[in-house]
VEXVEXDREN-894212 format. One line per 3 residues: number of its first residue (from 1); their letters; for each residue x, y, z of C-alpha. Coordinates in steps of 0.05 Angstrom, whole numbers, plus 5000, padded with zeros to 4 digits. Layout:
REM residues N
NUM = a = X:Y:Z; ...
//
This chain:
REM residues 489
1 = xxx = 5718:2701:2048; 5770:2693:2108; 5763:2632:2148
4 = xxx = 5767:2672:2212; 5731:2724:2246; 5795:2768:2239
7 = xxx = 5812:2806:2171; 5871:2809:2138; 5882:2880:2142
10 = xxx = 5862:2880:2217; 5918:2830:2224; 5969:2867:2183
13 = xxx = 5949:2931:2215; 5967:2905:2285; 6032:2874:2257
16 = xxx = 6096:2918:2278; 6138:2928:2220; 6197:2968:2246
19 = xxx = 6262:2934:2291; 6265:2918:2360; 6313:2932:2396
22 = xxx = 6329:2952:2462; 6253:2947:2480; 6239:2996:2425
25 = xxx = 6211:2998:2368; 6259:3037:2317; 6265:3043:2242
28 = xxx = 6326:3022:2206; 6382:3057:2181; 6362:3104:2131
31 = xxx = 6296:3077:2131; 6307:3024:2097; 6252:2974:2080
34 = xxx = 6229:2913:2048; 6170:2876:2010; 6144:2819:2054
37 = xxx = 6112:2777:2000; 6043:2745:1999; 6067:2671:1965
40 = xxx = 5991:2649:1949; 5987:2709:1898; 6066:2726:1886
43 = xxx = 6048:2806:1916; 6076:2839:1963; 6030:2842:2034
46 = xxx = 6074:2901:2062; 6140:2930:2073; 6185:2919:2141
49 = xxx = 6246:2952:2163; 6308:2916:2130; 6370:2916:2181
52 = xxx = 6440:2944:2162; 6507:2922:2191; 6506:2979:2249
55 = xxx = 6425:2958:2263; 6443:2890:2280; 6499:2905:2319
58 = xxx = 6459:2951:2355; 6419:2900:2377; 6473:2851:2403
61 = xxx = 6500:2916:2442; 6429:2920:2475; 6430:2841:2493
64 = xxx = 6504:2849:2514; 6478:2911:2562; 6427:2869:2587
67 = xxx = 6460:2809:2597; 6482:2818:2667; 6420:2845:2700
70 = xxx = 6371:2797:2660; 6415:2725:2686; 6411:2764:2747
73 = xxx = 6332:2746:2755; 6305:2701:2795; 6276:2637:2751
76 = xxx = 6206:2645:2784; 6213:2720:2756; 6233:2685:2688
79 = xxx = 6180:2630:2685; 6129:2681:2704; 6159:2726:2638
82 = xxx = 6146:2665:2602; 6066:2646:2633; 6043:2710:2611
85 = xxx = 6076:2706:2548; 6033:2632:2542; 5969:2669:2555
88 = xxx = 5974:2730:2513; 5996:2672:2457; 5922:2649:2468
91 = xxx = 5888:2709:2472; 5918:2733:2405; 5922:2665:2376
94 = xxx = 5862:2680:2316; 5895:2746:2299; 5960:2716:2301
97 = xxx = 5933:2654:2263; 5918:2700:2199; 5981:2736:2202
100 = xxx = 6026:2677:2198; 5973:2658:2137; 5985:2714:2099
103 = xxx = 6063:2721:2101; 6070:2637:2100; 6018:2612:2060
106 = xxx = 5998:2552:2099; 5921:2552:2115; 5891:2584:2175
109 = xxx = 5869:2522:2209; 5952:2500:2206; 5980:2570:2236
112 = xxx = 5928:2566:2284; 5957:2491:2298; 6028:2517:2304
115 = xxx = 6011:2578:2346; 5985:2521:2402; 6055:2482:2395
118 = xxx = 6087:2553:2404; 6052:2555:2472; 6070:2485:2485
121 = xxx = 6147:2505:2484; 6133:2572:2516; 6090:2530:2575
124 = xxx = 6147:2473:2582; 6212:2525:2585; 6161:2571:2639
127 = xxx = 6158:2510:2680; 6240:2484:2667; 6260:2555:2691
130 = xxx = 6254:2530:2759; 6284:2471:2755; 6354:2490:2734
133 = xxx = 6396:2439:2778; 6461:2428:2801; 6497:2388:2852
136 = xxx = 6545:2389:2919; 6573:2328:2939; 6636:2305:2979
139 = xxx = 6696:2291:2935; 6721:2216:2930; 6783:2236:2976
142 = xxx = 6739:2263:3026; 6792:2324:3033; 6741:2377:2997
145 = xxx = 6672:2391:2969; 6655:2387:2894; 6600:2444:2872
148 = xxx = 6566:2443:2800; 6529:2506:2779; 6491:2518:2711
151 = xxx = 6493:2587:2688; 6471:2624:2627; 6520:2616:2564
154 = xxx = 6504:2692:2560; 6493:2739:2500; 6461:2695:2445
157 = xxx = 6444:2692:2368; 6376:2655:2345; 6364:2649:2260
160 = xxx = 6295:2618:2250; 6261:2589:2195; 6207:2616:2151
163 = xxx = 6167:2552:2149; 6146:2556:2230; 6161:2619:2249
166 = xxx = 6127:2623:2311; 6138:2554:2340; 6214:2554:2318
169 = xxx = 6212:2626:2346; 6178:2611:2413; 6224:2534:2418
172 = xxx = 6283:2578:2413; 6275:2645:2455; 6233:2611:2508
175 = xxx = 6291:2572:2532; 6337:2622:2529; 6292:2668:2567
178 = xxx = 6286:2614:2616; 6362:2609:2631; 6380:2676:2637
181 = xxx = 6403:2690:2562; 6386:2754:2523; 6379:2746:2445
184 = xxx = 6385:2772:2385; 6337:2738:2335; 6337:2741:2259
187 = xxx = 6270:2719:2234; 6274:2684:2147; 6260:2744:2111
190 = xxx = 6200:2709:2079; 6164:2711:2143; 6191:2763:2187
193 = xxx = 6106:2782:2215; 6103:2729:2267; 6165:2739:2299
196 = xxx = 6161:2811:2303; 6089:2801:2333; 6121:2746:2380
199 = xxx = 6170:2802:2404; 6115:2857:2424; 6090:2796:2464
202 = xxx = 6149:2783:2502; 6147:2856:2513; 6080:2866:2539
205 = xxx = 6098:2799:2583; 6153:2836:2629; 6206:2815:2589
208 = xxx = 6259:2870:2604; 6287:2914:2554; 6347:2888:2515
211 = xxx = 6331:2815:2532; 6300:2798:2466; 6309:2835:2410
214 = xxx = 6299:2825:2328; 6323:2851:2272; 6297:2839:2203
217 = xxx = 6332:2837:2139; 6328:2820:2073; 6406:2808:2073
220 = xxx = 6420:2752:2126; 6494:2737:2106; 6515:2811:2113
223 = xxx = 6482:2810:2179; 6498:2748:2211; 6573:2745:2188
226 = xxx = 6585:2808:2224; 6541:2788:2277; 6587:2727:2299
229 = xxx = 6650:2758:2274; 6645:2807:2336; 6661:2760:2382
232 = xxx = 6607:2791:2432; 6558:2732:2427; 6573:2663:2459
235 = xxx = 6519:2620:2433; 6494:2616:2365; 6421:2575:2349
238 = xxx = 6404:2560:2278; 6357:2527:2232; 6361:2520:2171
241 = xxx = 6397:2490:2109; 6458:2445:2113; 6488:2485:2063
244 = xxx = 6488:2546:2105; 6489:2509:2175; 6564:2491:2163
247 = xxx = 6586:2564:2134; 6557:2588:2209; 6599:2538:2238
250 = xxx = 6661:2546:2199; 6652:2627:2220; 6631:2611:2293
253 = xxx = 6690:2569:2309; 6728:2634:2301; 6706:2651:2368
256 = xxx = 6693:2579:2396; 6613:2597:2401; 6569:2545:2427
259 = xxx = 6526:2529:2374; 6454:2485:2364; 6441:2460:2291
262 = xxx = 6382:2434:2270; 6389:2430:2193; 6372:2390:2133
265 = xxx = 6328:2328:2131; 6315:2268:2086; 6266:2219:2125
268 = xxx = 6259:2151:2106; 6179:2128:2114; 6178:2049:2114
271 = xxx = 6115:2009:2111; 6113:1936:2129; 6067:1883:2102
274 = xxx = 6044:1880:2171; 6037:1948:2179; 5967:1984:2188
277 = xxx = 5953:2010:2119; 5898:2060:2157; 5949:2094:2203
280 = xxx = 6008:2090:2156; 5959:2134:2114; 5940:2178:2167
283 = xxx = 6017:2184:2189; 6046:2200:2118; 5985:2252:2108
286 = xxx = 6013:2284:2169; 6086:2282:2168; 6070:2300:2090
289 = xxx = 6023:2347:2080; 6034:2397:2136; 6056:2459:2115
292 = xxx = 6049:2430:2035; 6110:2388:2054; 6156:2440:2070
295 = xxx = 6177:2413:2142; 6249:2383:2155; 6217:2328:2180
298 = xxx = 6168:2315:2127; 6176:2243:2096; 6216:2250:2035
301 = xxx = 6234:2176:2020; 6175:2127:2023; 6195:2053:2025
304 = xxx = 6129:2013:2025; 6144:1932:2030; 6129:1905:1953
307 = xxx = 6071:1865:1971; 6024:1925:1989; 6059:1986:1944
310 = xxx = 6009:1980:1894; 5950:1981:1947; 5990:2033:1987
313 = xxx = 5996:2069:1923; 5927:2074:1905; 5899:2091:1962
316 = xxx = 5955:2146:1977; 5939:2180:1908; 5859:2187:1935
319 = xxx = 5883:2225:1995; 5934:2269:1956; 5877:2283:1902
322 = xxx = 5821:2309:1958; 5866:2378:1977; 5837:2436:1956
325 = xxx = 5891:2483:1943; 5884:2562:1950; 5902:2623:1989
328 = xxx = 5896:2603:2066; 5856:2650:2088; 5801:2633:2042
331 = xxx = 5748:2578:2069; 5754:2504:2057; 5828:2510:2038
334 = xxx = 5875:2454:2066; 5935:2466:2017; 5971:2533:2013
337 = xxx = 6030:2554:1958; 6106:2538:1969; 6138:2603:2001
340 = xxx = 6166:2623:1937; 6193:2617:1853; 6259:2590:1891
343 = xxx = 6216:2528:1917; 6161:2523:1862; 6212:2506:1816
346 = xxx = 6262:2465:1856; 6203:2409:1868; 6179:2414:1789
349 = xxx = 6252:2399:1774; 6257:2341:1825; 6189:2316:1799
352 = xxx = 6215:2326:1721; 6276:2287:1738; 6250:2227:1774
355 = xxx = 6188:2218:1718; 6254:2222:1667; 6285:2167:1699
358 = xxx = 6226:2123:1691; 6179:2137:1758; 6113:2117:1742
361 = xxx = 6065:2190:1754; 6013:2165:1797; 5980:2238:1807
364 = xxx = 5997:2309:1802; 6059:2329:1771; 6045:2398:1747
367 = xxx = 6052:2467:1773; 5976:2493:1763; 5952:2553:1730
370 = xxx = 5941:2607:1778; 5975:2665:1809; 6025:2645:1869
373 = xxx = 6072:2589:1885; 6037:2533:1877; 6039:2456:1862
376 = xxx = 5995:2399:1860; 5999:2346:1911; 6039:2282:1872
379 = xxx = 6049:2210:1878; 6106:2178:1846; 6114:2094:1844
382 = xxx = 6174:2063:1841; 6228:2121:1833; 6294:2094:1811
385 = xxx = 6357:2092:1855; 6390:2152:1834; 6337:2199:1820
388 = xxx = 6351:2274:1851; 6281:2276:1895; 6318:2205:1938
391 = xxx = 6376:2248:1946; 6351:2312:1965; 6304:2349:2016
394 = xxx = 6246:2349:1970; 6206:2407:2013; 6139:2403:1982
397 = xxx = 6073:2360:1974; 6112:2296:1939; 6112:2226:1958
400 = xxx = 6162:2188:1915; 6148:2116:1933; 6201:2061:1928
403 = xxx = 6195:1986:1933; 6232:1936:1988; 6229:1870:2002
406 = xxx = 6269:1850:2063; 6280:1891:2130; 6352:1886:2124
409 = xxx = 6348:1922:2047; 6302:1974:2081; 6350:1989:2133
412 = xxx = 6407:2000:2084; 6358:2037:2034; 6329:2090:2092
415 = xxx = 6402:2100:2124; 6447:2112:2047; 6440:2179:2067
418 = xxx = 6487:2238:2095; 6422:2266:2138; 6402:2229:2197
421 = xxx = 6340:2280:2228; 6277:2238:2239; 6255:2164:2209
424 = xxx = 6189:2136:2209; 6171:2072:2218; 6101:2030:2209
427 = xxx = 6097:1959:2238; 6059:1913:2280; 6107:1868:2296
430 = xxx = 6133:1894:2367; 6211:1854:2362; 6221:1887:2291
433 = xxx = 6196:1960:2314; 6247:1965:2367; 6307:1930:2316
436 = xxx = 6298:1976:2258; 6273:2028:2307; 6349:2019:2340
439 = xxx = 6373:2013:2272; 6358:2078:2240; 6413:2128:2241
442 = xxx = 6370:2181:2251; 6362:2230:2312; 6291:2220:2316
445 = xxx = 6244:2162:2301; 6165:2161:2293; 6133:2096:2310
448 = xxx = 6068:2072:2277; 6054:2157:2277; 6068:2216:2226
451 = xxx = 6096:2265:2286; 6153:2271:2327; 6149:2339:2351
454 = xxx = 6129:2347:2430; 6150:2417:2470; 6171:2349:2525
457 = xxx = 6229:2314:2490; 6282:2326:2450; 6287:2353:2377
460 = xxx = 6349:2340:2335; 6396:2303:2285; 6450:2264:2277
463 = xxx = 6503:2261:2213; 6495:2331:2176; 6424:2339:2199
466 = xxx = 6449:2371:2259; 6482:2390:2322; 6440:2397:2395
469 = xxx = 6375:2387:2413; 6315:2435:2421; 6261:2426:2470
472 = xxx = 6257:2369:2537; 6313:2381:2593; 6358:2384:2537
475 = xxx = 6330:2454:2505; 6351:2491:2563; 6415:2459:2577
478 = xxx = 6439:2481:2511; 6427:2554:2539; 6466:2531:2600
481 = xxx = 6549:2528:2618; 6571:2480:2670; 6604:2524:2719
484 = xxx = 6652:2467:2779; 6674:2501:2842; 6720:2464:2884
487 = xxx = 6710:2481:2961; 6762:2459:3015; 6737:2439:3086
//
């Protein structure tokens, strides 16, 4: 039984399934399709049009046609685009709610979650499109007039994540759509639904033809290599892997593209002996648990002070054993499947090699017996230095707990890595919150809470977590060239 008045075939039936480009909806080259898979039974939920070389290049033609007449708007006629788009995202947000379910795997009451942050960052870049500033002022010598403009970078390439694909999809075209910038987006072939449902949005919401426009494929390299390679884009946006994020550099500096990275995490979670034990809890079900763990800015290294690991511990493997796993549509489910094999068995090996190296299993462990991707929510105490799940983006429901002692060891412990995308920290001791706070090398840092995400401030890394930042006054200034006109008098 669905957990919302919509079905899943009423959902899937409004989904569009075909390209868009231009403001059209078209098939693919040849026809060509895919099998969008359902990861809570391992099935496939439908088949969408899968993008050739000439589709996608197609579509960059339509965004470079558009370009000109689209920065040509006025930003109220932009941030209007972008209001309606916020209220069609509420009217449709049940309907959309199951679709991202059924492609993602993440419970309806989480889509439903993320489709309100998608607003958020649709609401905050409708209300930034009028406050695109620059400056005159009276040069030092007094002999001329100094005149800063921001203008849109121009034609520009967006590669989103299957994990949030509507709020990733809405925190990248919204500010582009708010400076001026037409877009081509490629949506993770593992979740392709929401954004093509997020683009028939835009649509209905004035957005003119050519200014966004999506291409699916179940081939990203042969698309997006191409893509930048034609030198007809100047800004590329992408999220993703590390791994990936600096082969799209290495290709973009080709053509000098302005690029945003927001890549791979490993977030240190460090709890104090002073810390709250109650809201360290609630912050590491949170930062966790969403999305079965697969966030970039899930905690993946816990460092609990060795005074209150084993109480930490204990309680920690309560909450982990309450989740009720199952296919997100289904009632009282709050723990979907990873989003594929790929992932299933990348956190089993993790798992595998820490309890090899002498982690002490607390809970979980196992991948369960049932159809689809899943695997059980697991606590792991004391995880020796070395161990692959310290080193790596773990990406699913796995807390691998390590012990600390001093706040200088901690510091050196949650920093001895190459990312640097979010920290959290739990303390009531206000000087040591803002010196480790200052101390963590990490874009990011949560403070006594499990979430750093707001449409308001700034989303990013530092070290090989990232270039850029997404969302705040900063999201739309990486849309944004800084144009300086010198004026005699």
């Amino acid at each position: 039984m669905t957990s919302s008045t919509i079905t899943e075939s009423a959902a899937l039936a409004a989904a569009p399934m075909e390209l868009f480009i231009g403001g059209q909806w078209r098939k693919a080259t040849g026809e060509a399709t895919f099998d969008v898979l359902d990861p809570s039974t391992g099935t496939p939920l439908c088949k969408i049009a899968d993008a050739n070389v000439d589709d996608a290049l197609s579509a960059l033609d339509a965004a470079v046609d558009a370009q000109a007449a689209f920065a040509a708007t006025s930003p109220r006629a932009r941030s209007r685009m972008l209001y309606r788009t916020w209220e069609l995202l509420g009217e449709r947000k049940d309907e959309l709610a199951v679709l991202m379910t059924l492609e993602a795997g993440k419970p309806v009451a989480e889509s439903a979650a993320e489709i309100e942050l998608a607003r958020e960052f649709v609401l905050h870049f409708a209300e930034e499109a009028v406050r695109i500033s620059g400056n005159y002022q009276e040069a030092p010598n007094g002999g001329s007039r100094m005149i800063v403009l921001h203008q849109p970078v121009g034609p520009t390439l967006l590669v989103t994540p299957w994990n949030f694909p509507m709020s990733m999809g809405c925190r990248k075209v919204a500010p582009a759509i708010a400076a001026g910038c037409t877009v081509v987006v490629k949506p993770a072939k593992e979740t392709p639904l929401t954004m093509l449902a997020l683009a028939e949005i835009f649509r209905e919401a004035g957005v003119p033809a050519g200014a966004v426009n999506v291409v699916t494929t179940s081939s990203s390299s042969s698309v997006i290599g191409p893509l930048i390679g034609s030198g007809k884009a100047r800004k590329l946006s992408f999220t993703g892997s590390t791994e990936v994020g600096k082969l799209l550099l290495a290709q973009a500096s080709e053509h000098v593209m302005k690029t945003s990275m927001e890549l791979g995490g490993n977030a240190p979670f460090i709890v104090f002996d002073d810390a709250d034990l109650d809201n360290a809890l609630e912050g590491i079900m949170l930062t966790k648990m969403r999305n079965a763990g697969e966030t970039c800015t899930a905690a993946n290294r816990i460092f609990v002070h060795s005074s209150v690991i084993d109480e930490f511990s204990t309680r920690l493997a309560e909450r982990m054993s309450g989740f009720t796993m199952g296919r997100g549509v289904d009632d009282g489910v709050d723990l979907g499947p990873l989003i594929n094999a790929r992932q299933q068995s990348s956190v089993a090996g993790q798992v595998d090699d820490a309890v090899e190296r002498g982690a002490e299993l607390v809970v979980g462990g196992t991948i369960p017996d049932r159809a689809g991707f899943f695997y059980e929510p697991t606590v792991l105490k004391n995880v020796p230095a070395g161990s692959r799940i310290l080193k790596e983006e773990i990406f699913g429901p796995v807390t691998p707990l390590v012990a600390f002692d001093t706040e200088e060891e901690v510091i050196a412990l949650a920093n001895d890595t190459e990312y640097g995308l979010v920290s959290y920290i739990f303390t009531e001791n206000l000087r040591r919150a803002i010196r480790v706070s200052e101390a963590m090398e990490s874009g990011m840092v949560g403070l006594n809470q499990g979430s750093v995400s707001n449409a308001a401030a700034p989303f990013g890394g530092v070290k090989q977590s990232g270039l850029g930042r997404e969302g705040g006054p900063e999201g739309i200034a990486e849309f944004l060239e800084t144009k300086f006109i010198a004026m005699q008098v």
